[in-house]
C-alpha positions in Angstrom: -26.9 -13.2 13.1 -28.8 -12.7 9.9 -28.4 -8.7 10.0 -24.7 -9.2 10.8 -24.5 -11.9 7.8 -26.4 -9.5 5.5 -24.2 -6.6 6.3 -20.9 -8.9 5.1 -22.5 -10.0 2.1 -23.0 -6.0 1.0 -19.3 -5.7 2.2 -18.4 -8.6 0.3 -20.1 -6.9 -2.9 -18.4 -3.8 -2.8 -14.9 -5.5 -2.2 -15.0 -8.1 -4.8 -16.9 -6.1 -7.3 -13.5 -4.5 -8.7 -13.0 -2.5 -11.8 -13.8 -4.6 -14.9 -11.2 -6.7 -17.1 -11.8 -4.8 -20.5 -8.6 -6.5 -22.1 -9.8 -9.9 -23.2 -12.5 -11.0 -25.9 -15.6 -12.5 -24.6 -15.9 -16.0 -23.1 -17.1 -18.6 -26.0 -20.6 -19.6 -24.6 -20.0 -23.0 -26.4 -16.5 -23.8 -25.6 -17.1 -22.6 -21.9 -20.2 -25.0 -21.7 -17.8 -27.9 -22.7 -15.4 -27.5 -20.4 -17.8 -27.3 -17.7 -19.5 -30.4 -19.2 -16.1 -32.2 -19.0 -15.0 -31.2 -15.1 -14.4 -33.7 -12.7 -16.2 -31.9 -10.1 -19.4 -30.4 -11.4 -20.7 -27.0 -9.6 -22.9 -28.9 -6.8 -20.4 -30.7 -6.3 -17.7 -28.3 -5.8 -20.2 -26.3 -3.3 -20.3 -29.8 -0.9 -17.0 -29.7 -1.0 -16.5 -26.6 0.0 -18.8 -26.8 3.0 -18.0 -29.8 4.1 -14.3 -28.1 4.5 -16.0 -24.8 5.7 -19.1 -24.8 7.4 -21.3 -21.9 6.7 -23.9 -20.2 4.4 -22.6 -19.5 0.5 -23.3 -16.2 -0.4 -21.5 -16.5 -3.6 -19.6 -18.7 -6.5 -18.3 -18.3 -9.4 -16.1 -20.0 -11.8 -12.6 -18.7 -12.9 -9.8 -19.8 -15.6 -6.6 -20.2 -13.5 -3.8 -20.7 -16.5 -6.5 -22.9 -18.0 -7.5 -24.7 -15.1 -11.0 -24.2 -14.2 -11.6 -23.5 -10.4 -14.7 -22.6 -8.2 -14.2 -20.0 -6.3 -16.8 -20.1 -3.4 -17.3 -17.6 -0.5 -19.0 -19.1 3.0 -20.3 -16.8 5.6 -20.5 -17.9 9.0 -19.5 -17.1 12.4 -19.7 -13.6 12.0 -16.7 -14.0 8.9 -16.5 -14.5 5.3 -14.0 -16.9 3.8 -13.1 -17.7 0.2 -12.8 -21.3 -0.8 -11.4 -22.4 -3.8 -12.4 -25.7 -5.7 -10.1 -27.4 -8.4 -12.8 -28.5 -11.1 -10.5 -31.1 -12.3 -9.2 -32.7 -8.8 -11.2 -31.6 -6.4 -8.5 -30.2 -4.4 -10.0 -27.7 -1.5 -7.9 -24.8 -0.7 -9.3 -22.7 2.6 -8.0 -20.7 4.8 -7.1 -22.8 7.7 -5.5 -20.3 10.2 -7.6 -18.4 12.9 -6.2 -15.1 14.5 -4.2 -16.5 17.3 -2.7 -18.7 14.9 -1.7 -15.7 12.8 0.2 -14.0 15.4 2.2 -17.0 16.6 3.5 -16.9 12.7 4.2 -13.5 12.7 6.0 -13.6 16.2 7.7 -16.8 14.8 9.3 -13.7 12.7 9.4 -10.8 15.1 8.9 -11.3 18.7 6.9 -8.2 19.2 3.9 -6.4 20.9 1.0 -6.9 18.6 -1.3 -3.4 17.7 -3.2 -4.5 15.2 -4.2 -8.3 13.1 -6.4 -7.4 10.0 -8.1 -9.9 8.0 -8.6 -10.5 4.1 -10.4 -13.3 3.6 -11.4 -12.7 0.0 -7.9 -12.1 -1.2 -6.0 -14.8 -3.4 -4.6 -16.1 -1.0 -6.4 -14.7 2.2 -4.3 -13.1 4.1 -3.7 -12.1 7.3 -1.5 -9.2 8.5 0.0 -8.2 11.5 1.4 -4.7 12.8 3.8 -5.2 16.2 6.5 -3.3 17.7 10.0 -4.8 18.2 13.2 -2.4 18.7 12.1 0.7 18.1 10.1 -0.3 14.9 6.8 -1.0 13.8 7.0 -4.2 11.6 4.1 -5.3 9.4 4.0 -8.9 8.9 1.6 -10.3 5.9 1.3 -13.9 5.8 -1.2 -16.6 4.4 -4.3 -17.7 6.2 -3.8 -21.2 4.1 -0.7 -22.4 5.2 0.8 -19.1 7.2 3.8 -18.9 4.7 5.2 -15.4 4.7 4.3 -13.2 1.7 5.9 -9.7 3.1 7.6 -8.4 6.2 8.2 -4.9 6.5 9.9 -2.6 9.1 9.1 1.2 9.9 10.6 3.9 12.1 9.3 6.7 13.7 8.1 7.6 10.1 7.4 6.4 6.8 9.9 5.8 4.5 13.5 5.9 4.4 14.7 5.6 8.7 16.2 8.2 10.3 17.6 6.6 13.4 18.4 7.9 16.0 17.7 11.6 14.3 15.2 13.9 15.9 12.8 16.3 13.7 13.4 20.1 13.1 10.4 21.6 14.0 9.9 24.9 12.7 7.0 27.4 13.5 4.8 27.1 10.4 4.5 23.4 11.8 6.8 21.8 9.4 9.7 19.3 10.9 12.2 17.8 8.8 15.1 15.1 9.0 18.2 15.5 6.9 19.0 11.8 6.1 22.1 13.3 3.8 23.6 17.0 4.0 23.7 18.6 1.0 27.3 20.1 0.0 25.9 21.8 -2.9 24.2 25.1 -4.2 20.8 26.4 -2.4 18.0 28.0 -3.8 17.4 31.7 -3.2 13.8 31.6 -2.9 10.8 30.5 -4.7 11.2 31.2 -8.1 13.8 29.2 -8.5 13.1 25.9 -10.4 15.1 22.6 -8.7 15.1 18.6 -10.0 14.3 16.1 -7.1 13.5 12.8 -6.4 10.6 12.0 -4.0 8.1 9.6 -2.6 5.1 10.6 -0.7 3.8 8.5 2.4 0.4 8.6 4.2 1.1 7.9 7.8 0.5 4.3 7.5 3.1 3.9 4.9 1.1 3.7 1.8 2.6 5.2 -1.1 0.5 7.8 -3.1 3.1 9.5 -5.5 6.8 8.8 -6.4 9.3 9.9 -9.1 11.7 7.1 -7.9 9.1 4.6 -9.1 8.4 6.3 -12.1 12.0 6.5 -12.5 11.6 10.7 -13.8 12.7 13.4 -11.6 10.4 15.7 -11.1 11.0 19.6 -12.2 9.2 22.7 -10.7 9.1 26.6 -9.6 9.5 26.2 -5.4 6.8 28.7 -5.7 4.1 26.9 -7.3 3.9 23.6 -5.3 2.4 23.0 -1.7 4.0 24.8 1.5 5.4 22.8 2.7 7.2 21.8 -0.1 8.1 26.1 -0.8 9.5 26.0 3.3 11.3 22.3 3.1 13.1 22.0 0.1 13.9 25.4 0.0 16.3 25.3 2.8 18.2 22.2 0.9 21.5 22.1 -0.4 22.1 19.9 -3.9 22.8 17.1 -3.2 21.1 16.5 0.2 18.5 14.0 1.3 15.7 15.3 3.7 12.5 13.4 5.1 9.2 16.3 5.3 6.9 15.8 7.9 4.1 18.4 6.1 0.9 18.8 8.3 -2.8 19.4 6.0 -2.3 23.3 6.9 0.6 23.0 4.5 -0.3 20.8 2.4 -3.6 19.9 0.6 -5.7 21.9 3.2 -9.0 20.6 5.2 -10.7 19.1 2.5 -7.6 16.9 0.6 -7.0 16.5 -3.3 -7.7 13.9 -5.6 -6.3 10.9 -4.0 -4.9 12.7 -0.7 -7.4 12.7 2.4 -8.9 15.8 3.8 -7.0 16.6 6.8 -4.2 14.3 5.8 -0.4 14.8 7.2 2.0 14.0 4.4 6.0 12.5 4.3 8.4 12.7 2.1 11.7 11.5 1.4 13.1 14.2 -1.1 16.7 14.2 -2.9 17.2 17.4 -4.0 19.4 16.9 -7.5 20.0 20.0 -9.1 18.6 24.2 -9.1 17.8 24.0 -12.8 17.6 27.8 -12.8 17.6 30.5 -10.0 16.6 33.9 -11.3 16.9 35.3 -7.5 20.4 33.9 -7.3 23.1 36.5 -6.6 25.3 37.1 -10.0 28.3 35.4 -9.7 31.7 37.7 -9.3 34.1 38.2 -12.5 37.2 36.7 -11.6 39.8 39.4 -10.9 42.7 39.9 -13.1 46.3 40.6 -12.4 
């Protein structure tokens, strides 16, 4: 138990140890000894109070300014689990995550009656969460709900593949390994090859559904030479109409390779939705004929 409790707190260190607030001025030693002066609950007292709600060892506590409310904020190890407790230093109040695992799931089936794959825990979070991946109709929905009081924060459903659904649709595989899914035909112009320069819209998945690029979001299409982005991107949109809508399913070999790229994975299979907009310029497009005259 003690090897299992030290290896949480190191976990516990490198997950609540984020990247430092440099926007505000420095806490006023004196003012900040004042107001803990004048708390209701002093900081012993905040830690019985936590315990006495969750039994365990504390590995940590800290005090934060909540909209100028002070609050302890108290992690508890114990039971093989760390859970974050929360102390109002004016009332007293205890907030703690009150809902176990099985008590997760009967929430998130409460939602969707499904078959459960996965229930991950974040205890530290504010609130801890828990969420829960399940299949129901064809889907895989990801339910993310309190471990306080298991309200709802977020309920999402996936298809076959991240990103926009594609139904009942089934992939074009071709034989470099690329598949694709056109969500909208294209009635438009197509580029000849790869030096022509288009305008799209896109959003890049992982496989789990995390987002890790997207003009949409940045609300800027995104211009550039077919023939100097990644393979799959050359081979996919290049065989779009303007106009059209197409989901890329881009395996590593055509994408960022064995060994990844800044934030993308080694080995990592990419999607996309892409919305091809316009062919800026086409230098390999075929002249256009004069109109004939009479």
């Amino acid at each position: 138990m003690t090897s299992l409790l030290a290896a949480l707190v190191l976990s516990l260190v490198a997950v609540s140890d984020g990247a430092p607030d440099y926007s505000a001025l420095p806490v006023d030693p004196a003012e900040m000894e004042q107001r803990l002066a004048a708390c209701a609950v002093s900081f012993d007292k905040a830690i019985e109070l936590a315990v006495a709600k969750v039994p365990g060892m504390v590995v940590e506590a800290d005090v934060h300014d909540h909209g100028g409310v002070l609050q302890y904020e108290i992690i508890i190890g114990g039971n093989g689990t760390i859970k974050r407790v929360v102390v109002n230093a004016t009332t007293g109040v205890v907030t703690a995550p009150a809902l176990d695992l099985k008590g997760a799931v009967a929430a998130a089936r409460a939602k969707v009656d499904g078959q459960v794959m996965s229930v991950v825990s974040d205890q530290l979070a504010d609130p801890p969460t828990y969420t829960v991946r399940m299949y129901h109709k064809g889907k895989m929905h990801t339910i993310t709900l309190s471990a306080v009081d298991g309200a709802i924060a977020n309920a999402t459903a996936q298809g076959r593949f991240p990103g926009e659904d594609t139904g009942d649709k089934e992939p074009v595989v071709l034989p470099s390994g690329l598949q694709y899914v056109d969500l909208v035909e294209g009635t438009g112009a197509q580029p000849s090859g790869p030096s022509a320069k288009v305008k799209v819209h896109y959003t890049g998945y992982f496989n789990d559904g995390k987002v890790f690029d997207s003009s949409v979001s940045r609300g800027q299409p995104a211009e550039f030479p077919l023939g100097q982005v990644i393979k799959g991107w050359t081979e996919g949109v290049g065989s779009m109409k303007v106009g059209g809508k197409r989901k890329l399913v881009i395996p590593f070999e055509l994408a960022y390779g064995p060994e990844g790229r800044g934030p993308i994975p080694p080995k990592a299979t990419l999607f996309f939705d892409v919305e091809l907009l316009e062919i800026v310029s086409d230098p390999g497009a075929a002249p256009a004929s004069p109109a004939s005259g009479k």
